[in-house]
NUMAR-210845 format. One record per residue (C-alpha): residue number from 0; residue in three letters; x negated, y, z negated. Coordinates in steps of 0.001 Angstrom, whole numbers, padded with zeros to 6 digits. Example, Ala and Ser with C-alpha at 12.3 -4.5 7.8 and 13.67 -1.06 7.14 Angstrom:
REM residues 2
- 0	ALA	-012300	-004500	-007800 .
- 1	SER	-013670	-001060	-007140 .
//
This chain:
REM residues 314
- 0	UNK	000000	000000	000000 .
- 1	UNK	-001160	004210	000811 .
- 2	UNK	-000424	006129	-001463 .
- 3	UNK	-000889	009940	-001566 .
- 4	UNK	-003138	011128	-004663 .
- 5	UNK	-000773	010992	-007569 .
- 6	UNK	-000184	007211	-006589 .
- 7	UNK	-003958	006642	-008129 .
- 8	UNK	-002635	007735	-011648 .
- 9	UNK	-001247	004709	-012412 .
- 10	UNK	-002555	001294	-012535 .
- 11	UNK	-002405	-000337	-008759 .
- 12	UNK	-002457	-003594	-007288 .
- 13	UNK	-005172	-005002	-005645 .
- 14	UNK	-006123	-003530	-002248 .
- 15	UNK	-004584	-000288	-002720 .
- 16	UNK	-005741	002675	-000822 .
- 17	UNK	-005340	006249	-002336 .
- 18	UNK	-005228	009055	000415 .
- 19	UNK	-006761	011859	-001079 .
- 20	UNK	-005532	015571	-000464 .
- 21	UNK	-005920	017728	-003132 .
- 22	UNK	-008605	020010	-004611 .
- 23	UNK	-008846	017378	-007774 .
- 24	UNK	-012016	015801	-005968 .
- 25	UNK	-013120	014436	-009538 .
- 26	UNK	-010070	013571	-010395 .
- 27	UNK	-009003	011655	-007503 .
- 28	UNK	-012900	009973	-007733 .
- 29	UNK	-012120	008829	-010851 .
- 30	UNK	-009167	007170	-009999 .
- 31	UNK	-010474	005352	-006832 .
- 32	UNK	-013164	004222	-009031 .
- 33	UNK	-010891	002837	-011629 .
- 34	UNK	-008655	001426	-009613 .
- 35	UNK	-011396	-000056	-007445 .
- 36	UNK	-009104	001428	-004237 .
- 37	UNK	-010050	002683	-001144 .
- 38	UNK	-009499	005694	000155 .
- 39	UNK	-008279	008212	003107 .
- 40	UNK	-009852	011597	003234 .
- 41	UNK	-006773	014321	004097 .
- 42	UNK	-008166	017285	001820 .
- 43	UNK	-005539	020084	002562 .
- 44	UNK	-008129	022382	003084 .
- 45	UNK	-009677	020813	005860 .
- 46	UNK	-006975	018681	007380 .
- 47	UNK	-003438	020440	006724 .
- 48	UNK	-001454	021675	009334 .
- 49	UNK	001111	024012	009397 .
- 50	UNK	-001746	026245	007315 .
- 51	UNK	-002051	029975	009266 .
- 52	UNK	-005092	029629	011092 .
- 53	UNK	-005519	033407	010870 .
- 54	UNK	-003318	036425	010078 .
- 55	UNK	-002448	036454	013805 .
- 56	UNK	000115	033356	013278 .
- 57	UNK	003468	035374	011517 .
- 58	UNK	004817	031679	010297 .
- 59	UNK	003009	029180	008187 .
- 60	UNK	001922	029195	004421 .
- 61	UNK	-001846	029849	003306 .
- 62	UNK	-001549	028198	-000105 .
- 63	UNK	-004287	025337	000845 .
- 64	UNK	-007728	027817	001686 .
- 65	UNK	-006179	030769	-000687 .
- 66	UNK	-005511	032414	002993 .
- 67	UNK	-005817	031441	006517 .
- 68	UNK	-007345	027647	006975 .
- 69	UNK	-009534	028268	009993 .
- 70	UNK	-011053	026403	012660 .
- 71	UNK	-014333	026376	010862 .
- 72	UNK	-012482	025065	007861 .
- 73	UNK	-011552	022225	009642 .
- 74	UNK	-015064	021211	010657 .
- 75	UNK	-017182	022809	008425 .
- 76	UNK	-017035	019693	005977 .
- 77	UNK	-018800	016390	005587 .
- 78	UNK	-016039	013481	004204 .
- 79	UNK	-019353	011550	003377 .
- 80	UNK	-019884	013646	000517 .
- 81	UNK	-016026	014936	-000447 .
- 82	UNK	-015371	013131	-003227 .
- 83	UNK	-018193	012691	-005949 .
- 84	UNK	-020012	009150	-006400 .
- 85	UNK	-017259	008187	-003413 .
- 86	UNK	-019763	006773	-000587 .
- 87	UNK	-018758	005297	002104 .
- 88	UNK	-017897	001767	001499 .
- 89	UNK	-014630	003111	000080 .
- 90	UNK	-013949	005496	002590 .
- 91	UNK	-011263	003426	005389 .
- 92	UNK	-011247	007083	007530 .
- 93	UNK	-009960	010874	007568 .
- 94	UNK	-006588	012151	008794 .
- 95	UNK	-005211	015507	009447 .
- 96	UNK	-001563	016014	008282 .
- 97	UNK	000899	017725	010402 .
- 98	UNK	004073	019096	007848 .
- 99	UNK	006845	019735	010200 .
- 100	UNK	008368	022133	007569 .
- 101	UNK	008084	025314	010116 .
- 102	UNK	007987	023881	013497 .
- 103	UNK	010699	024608	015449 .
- 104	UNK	009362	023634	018976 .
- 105	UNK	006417	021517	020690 .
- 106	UNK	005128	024895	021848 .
- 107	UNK	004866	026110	018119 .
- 108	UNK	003909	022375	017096 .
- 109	UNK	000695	022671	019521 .
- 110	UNK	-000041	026131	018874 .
- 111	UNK	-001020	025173	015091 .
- 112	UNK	-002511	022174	016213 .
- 113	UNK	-005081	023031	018500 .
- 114	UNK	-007990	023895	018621 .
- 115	UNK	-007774	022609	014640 .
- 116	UNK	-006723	018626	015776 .
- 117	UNK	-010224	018834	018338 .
- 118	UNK	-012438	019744	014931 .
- 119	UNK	-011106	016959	012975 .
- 120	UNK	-012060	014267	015752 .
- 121	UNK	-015217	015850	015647 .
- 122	UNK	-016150	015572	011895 .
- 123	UNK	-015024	012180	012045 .
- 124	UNK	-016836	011004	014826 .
- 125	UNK	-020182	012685	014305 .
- 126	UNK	-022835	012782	011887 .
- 127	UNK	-022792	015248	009985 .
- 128	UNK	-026744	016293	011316 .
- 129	UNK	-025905	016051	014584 .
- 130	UNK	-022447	018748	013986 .
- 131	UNK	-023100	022224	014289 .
- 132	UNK	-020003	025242	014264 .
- 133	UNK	-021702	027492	017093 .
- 134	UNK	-022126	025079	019719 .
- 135	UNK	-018890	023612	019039 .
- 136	UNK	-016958	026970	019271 .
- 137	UNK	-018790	027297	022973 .
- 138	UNK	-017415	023752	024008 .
- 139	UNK	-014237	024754	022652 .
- 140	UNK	-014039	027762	024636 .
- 141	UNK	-014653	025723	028109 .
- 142	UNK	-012029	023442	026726 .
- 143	UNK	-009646	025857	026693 .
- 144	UNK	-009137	026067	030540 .
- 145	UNK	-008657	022811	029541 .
- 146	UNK	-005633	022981	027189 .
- 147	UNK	-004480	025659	030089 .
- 148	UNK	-004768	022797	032519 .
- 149	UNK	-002622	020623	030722 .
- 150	UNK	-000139	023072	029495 .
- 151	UNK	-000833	022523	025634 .
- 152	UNK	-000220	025986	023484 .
- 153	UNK	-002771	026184	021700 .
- 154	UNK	-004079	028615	019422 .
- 155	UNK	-006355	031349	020499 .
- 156	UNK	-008849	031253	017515 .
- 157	UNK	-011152	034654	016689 .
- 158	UNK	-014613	033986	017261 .
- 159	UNK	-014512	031735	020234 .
- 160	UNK	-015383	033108	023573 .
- 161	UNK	-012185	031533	025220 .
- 162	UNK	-012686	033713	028260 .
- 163	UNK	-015902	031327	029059 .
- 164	UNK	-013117	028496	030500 .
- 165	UNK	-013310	028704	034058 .
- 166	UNK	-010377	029175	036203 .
- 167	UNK	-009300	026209	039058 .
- 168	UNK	-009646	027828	042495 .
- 169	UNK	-006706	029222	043674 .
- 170	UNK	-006546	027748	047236 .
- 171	UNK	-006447	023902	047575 .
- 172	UNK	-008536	022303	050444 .
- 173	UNK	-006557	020415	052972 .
- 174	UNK	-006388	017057	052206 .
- 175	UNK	-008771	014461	053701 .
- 176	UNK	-006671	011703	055984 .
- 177	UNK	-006873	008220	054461 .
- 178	UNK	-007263	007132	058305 .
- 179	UNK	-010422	009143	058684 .
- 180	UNK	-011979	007130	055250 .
- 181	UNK	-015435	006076	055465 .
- 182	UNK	-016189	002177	055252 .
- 183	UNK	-017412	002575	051798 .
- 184	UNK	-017091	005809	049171 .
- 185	UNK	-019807	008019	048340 .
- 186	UNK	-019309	006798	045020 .
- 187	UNK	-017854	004026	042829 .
- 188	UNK	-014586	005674	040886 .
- 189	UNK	-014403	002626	038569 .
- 190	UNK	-010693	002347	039369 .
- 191	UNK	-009127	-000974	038202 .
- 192	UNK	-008654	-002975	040627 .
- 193	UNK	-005497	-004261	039204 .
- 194	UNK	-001853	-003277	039414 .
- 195	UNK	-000071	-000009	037872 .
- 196	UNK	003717	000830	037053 .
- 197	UNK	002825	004295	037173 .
- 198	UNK	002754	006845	034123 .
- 199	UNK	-001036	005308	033417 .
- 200	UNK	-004079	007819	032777 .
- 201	UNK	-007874	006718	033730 .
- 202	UNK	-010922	007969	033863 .
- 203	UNK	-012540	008466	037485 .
- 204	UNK	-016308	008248	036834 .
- 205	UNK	-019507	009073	038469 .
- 206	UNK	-018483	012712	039453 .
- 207	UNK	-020091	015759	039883 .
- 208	UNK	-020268	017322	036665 .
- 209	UNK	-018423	020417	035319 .
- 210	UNK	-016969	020942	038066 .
- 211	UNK	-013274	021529	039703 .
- 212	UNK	-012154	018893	041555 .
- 213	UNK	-008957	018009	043530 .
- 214	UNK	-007290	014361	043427 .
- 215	UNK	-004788	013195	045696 .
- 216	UNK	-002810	009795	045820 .
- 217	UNK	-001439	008841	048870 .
- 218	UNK	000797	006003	050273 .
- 219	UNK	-001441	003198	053002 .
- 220	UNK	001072	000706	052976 .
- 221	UNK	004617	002155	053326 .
- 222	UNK	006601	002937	056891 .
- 223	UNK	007000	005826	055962 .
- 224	UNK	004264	007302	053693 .
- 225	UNK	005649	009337	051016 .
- 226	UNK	003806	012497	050083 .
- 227	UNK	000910	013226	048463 .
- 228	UNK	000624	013281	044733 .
- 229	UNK	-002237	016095	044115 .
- 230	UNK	-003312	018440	041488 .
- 231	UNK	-006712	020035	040325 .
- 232	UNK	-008811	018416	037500 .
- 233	UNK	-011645	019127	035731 .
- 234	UNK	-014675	017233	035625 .
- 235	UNK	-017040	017024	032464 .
- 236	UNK	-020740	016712	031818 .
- 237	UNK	-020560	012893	032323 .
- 238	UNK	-019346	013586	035734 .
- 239	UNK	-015820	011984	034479 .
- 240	UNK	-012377	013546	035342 .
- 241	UNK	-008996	012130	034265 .
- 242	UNK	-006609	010588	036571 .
- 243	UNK	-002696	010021	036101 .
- 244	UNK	-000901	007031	037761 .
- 245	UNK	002109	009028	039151 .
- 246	UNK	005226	007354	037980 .
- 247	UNK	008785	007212	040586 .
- 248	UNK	006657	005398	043455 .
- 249	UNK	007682	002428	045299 .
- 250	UNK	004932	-000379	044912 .
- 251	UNK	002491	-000865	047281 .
- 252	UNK	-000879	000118	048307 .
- 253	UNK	-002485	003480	047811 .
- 254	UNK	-005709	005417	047966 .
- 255	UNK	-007354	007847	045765 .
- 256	UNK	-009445	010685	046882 .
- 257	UNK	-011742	013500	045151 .
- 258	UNK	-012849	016206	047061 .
- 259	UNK	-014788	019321	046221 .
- 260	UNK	-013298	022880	046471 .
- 261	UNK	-014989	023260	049557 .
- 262	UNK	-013266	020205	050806 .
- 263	UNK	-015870	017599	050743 .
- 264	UNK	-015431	014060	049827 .
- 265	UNK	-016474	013150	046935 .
- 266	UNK	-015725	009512	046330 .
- 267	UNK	-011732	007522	047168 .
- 268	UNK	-010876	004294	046014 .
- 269	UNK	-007606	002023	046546 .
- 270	UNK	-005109	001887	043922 .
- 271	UNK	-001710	-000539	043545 .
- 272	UNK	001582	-000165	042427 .
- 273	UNK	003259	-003014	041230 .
- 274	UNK	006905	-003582	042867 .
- 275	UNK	008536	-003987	039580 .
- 276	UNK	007593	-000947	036762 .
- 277	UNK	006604	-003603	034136 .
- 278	UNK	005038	-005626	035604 .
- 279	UNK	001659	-004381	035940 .
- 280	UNK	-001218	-003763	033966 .
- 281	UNK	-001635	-000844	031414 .
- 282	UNK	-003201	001600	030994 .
- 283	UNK	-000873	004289	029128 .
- 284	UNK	-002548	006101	026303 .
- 285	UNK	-000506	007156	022888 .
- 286	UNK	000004	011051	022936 .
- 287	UNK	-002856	013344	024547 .
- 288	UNK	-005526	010805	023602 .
- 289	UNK	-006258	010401	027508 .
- 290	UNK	-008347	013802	027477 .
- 291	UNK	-010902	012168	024825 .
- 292	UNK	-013274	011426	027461 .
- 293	UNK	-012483	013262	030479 .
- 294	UNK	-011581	016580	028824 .
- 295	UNK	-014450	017699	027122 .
- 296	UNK	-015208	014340	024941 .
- 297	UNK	-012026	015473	022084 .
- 298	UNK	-009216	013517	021338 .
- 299	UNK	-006081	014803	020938 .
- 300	UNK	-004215	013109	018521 .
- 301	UNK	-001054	014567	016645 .
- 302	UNK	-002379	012154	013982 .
- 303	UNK	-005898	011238	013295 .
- 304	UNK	-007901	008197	011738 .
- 305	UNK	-010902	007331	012239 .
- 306	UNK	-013817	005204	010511 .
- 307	UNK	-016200	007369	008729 .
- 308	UNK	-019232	004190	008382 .
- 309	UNK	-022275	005095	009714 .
- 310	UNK	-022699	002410	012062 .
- 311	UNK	-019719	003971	014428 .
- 312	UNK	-020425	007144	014668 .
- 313	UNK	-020816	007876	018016 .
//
């Protein structure tokens, strides 16, 4: 059984975990140790959302950080050394908690969540050496063309650049003609080679990096081909850019293309849809956790959890 902090008060079973949110750090140490429990790092100072992230936000309380919790709250903090004499054997993972108490809409929903949620995935997937708050403040600037891509509402924290996110060109290239297809692409996508229902996300790989890109799906195998499915995407510095199955299709055959703003190929590969939505294999992610890799290595989780031993850190 979880329990949140006052649950360790008492005596508990065996196997209990404690999730730990208040400013008691002692306190809740003790009881983990007396209870010999484990333990899930939520301190509401660092992981509590609806907290204002500045004055800006007119809704929201401030009780947790005695004011606005700010980005830098949220990763400014090392769950390794939280909770005193706590190492971490006992620690199971971190989770930021999302109160619904003054959320009215997904728009307002996002808008406290991000670019908080992105911090959080980062302290719990990095050692704490290896974090540091101005470099991730310049990522998170680039990742809000991102969040602009994708339509997320996020927050427009003080102190990062934001204006550093470039743009996608405004004029798409014509399309290349699957007929016209080299033999063999200039690269290899790393596209299952499986079928889809539609509605999946993957990761195209071996891309050029940072760069804007334009996909396109389009039918081989129909009478008469349907049109193209195409939108911009944004490549990161693995040279990885996401991809969307597009969902409503009638199974079959299809090819994927990249091409450059300018037009030029830069890698296709063939893609099926399985006749019956169902029936093939997927690939669907839970919430935004498709950007993880291909937008800017952050996952976007409304909830978070991950392991905090030092063998997975990434």
């Amino acid at each position: 059984m979880i329990g949140w902090s006052e649950y360790g008060t008492a005596g508990l079973p065996p196997n209990s975990v404690i999730q730990a949110w208040t400013f008691k750090t002692q306190e809740e140490a003790n009881s983990i140790k007396k209870n010999n429990a484990k333990v899930i790092l939520s301190p509401n100072a660092k992981t509590y959302i609806p907290q204002k992230q500045d004055n800006a936000q007119e809704v929201g309380p401030a009780w947790a950080c005695g004011g606005p919790c700010t980005l830098e709250d949220h990763y400014d903090w090392d769950p390794a050394t939280h909770l005193p004499g706590i190492g971490d054997a006992r620690i199971l993972g971190m989770e930021t908690v999302h109160w619904g108490e003054f959320m009215r809409t997904m728009d307002q929903t996002e808008n406290f969540q991000y670019p908080r949620t992105p911090a959080t995935a980062k302290v719990g997937w990095s050692p704490q050496a290896k974090r540091d708050y101005a470099n991730f403040t310049q990522r998170a600037g680039t990742f809000g063309g991102r969040m602009d891509l994708e339509g997320i509402n996020y927050f427009k924290t003080s102190g990062v650049d934001w204006s550093t996110a470039p743009a996608a060109p405004e004029t798409a290239p014509a399309l290349v003609d699957p007929a016209a297809l080299p033999k063999v692409s200039p690269v290899d996508l790393s596209v299952p080679s499986t079928e889809f229902d539609g509605g999946e996300y993957l990761i195209l790989k071996n891309l050029p990096v940072n760069a804007w890109l334009r996909t396109a799906i389009q039918n081989t195998s129909a009478t008469e081909p349907t049109a193209p499915k195409s939108q911009w995407v944004r490549s990161n510095e693995a040279g990885e850019a996401p991809l969307e199955v597009p969902t409503g299709l009638e199974g079959g055959n299809y090819v994927v293309t990249v091409q450059n703003a300018a037009g030029q190929l830069a890698g296709f590969a063939t893609l099926a849809l399985a006749d019956r939505p169902g029936h093939g294999r997927h690939y669907q992610c839970r919430n935004h956790a498709r950007d993880a890799v291909a937008r800017g290595q952050f996952t976007l989780h409304h909830t978070l959890r991950y392991s905090l031993r030092r063998e997975q850190f990434r």
